[in-house]
C-alpha positions as CSV (number, residue, x, y, z in Angstrom):
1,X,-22.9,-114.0,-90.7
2,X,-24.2,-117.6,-90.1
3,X,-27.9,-117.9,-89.4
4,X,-27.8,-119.2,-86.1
5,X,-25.1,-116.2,-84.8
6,X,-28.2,-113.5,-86.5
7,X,-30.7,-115.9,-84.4
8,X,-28.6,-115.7,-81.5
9,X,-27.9,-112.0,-81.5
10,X,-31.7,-111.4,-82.0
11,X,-32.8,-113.3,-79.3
12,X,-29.7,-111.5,-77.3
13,X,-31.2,-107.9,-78.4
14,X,-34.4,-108.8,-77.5
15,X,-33.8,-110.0,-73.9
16,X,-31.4,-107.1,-73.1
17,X,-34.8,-104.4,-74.6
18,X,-36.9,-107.3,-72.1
19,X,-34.9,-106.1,-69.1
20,X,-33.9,-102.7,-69.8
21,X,-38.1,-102.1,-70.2
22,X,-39.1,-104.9,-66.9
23,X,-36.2,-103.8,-64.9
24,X,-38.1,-100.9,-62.9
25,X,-40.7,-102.6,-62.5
26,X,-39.4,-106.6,-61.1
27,X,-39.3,-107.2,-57.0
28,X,-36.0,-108.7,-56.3
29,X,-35.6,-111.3,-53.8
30,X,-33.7,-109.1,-51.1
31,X,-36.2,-106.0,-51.5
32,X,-39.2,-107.9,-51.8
33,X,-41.8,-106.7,-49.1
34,X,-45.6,-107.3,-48.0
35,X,-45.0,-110.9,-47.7
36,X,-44.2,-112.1,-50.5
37,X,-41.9,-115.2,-50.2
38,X,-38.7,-116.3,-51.9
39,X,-40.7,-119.2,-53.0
40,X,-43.1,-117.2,-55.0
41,X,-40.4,-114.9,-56.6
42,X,-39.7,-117.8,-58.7
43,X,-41.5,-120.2,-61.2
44,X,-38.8,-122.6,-60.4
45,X,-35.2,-122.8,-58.8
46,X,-34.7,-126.3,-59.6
47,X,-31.0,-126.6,-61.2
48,X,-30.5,-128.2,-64.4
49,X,-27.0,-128.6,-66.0
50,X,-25.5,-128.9,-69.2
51,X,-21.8,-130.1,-70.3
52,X,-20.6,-126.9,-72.0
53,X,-17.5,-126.7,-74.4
54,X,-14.8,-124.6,-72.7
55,X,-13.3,-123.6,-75.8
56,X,-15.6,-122.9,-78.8
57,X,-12.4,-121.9,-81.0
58,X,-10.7,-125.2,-80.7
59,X,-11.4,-128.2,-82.4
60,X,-8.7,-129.8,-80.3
61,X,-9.5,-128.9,-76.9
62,X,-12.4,-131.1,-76.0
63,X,-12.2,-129.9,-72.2
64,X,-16.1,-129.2,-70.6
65,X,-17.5,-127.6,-67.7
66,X,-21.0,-127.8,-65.7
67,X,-23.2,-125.0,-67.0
68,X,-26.5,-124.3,-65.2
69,X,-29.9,-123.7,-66.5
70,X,-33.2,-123.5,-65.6
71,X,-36.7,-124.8,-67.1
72,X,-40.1,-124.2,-66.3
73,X,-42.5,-125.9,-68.8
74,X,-45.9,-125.7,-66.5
75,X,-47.7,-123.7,-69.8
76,X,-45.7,-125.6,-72.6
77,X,-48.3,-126.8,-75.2
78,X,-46.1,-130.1,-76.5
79,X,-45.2,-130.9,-79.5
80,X,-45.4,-127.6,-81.2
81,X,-45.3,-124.6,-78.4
82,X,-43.0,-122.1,-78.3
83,X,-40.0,-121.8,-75.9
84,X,-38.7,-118.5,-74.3
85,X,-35.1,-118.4,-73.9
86,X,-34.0,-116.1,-71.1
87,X,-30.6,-115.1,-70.7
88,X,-29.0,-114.6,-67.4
89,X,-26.6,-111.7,-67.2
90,X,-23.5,-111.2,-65.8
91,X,-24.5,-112.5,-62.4
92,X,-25.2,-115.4,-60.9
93,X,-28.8,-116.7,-62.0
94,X,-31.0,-118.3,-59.1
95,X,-34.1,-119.3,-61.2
96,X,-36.8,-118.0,-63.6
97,X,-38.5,-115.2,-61.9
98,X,-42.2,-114.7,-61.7
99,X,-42.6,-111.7,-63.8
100,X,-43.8,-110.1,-66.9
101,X,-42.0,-114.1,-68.6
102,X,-45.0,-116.3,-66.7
103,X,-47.9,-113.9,-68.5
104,X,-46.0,-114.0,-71.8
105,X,-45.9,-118.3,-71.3
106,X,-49.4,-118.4,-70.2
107,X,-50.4,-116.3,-73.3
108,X,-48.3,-118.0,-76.0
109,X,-48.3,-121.6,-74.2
110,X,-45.0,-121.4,-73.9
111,X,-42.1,-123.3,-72.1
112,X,-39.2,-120.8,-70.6
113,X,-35.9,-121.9,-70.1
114,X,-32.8,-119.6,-68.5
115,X,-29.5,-120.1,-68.4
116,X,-26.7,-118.9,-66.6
117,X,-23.4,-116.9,-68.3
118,X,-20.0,-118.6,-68.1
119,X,-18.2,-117.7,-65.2
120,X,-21.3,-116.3,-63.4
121,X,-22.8,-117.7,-60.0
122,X,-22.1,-121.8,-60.1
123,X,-21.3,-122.2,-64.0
124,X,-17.4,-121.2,-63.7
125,X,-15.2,-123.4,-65.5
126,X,-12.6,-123.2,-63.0
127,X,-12.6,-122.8,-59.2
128,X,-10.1,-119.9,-59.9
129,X,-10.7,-116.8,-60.8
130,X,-6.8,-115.9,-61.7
131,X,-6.1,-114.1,-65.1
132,X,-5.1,-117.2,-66.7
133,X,-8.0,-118.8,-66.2
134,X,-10.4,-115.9,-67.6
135,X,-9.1,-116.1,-71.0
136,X,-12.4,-118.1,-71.9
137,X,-14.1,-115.2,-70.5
138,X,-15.6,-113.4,-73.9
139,X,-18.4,-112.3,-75.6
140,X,-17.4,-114.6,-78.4
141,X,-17.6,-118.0,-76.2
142,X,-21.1,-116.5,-74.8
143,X,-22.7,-116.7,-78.1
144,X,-21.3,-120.1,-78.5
145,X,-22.2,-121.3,-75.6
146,X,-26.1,-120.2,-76.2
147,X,-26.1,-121.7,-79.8
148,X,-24.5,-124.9,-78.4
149,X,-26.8,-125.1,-75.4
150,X,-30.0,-124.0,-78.0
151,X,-28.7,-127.4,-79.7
152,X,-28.4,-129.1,-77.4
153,X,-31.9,-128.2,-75.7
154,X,-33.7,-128.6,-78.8
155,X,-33.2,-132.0,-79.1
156,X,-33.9,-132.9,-75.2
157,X,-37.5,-131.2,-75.9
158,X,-37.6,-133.3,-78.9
159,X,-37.3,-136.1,-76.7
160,X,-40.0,-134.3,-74.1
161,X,-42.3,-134.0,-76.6
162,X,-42.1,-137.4,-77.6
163,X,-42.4,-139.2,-74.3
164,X,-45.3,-136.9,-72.9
């Protein structure tokens, strides 16, 4: 096994534990009560999009499609602070919520990123959902897609930390 795949299915364990431990305890947006706002639900809903391979399998098929993510870099301590990579299940993902994430940031001066799964919420490769066009739809091109995107936003917060 490759190290990024073990890095990759680490951080996956580790955010699946994260939400099977915070998941009785998190407000969601449509049951939230006593006030408390959409607005402050979230640390940020502001959209962010990367060009995602369609098909990690073939080196032929160069075909891409808009996947979303989110960033929220309020506690980041540049150059050297950690990053917290959430990610979004299968659903659509609407922003980085305010929860147990923003006291773990604070702590650890830590940035959070989140992005959205393939085929979930506005990240679909095609406007179709027919069964030909799910055959991208696998566990497989998930874990490609996060070590591509991890690549990919590695080297944009190389260029963050540079310029601020």
């Amino acid at each position: 096994m490759s190290l990024e795949l073990g890095y990759i299915l680490i951080t996956i364990f580790t955010a699946i534990v994260s939400c099977l431990t915070l998941s009785h305890a998190l407000l969601h947006p449509r049951s939230v009560s006593h006030n408390v706002s959409r607005s402050s639900y979230y640390l940020t809903t502001n959209e962010l999009w990367f060009n995602q391979t369609l098909d990690h399998d073939s080196p032929n098929d160069h075909r891409k499609f808009r996947q979303r993510y989110y960033e929220f870099m309020d506690y980041f301590r540049a150059p050297d602070g950690p990053m917290f990579m959430i990610i979004c299940g299968e659903g659509p993902c609407s922003g980085i919520a305010n929860d147990y994430i923003n006291v773990l940031a604070k702590k650890f001066q830590a940035g959070v990123v989140s992005l959205e799964h393939r085929y979930y919420g506005k990240s679909s490769p095609f406007s179709s959902l027919a069964t030909e066009n799910l055959k991208y739809l696998s566990s497989k091109q998930a874990l490609y897609d996060l070590a591509a995107f991890r690549q990919y936003y590695q080297a944009s917060l190389a260029c963050f930390t540079f310029i601020s």
